[in-house]
N, C-alpha and C positions, 0 to 999 in steps of 0.2 A: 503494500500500500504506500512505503515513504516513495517510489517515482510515478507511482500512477496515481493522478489527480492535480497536484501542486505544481504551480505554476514555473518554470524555472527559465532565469533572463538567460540562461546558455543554452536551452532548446530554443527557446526565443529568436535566440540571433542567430543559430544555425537555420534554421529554417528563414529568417530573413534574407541570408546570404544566398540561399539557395535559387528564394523567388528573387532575388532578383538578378542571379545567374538566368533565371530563365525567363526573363521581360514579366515579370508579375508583378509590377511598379506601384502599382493600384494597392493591392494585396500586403505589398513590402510593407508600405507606408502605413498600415492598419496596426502590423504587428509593432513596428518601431515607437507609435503612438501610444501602445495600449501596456506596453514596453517602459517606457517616460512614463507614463503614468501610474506606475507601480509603483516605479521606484519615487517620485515626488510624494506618493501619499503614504509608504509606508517606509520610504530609505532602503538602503541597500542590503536588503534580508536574502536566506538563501533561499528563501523562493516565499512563494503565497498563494493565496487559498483565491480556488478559481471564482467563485461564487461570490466571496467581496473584494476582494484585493489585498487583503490584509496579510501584512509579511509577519512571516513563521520562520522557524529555525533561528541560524545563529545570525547577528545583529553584523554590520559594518561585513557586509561577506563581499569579497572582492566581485566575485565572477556575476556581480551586477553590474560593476563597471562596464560591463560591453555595453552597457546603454551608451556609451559616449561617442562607441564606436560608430555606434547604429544612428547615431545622429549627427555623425560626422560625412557619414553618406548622403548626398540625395537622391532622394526619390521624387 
């Protein structure tokens, strides 16, 4: 149950990179959005709860940073 359910910004960004490997520009920009928005409302958690957003596990967790990444691209 701890990988399936919860939200995590590094499936996030892999799957960003992917769409927009493959012209899903539309698409990209939903997850990069909703990506940013996680981490603005609950900070850099290792992941969060799909149904509110609310970040779980351990606090200051790095591999949220790829939000910088992902918004260092545009879409």
């Amino acid at each position: 149950g701890f990988w399936r359910g919860p939200v995590w910004i590094t499936t996030n960004w892999f799957i960003f990179k992917g769409l927009l490997n493959y012209g899903f520009w539309e698409i990209a920009q939903k997850i990069k959005q909703a990506s940013v928005d996680l981490v603005i409302r609950s900070g850099f958690r290792e992941h969060f709860n799909p149904e509110t957003g609310e970040g779980q596990g351990a606090e200051n967790f790095t591999w949220g940073t790829l939000v910088v990444d992902m918004m260092e691209t545009d879409t």
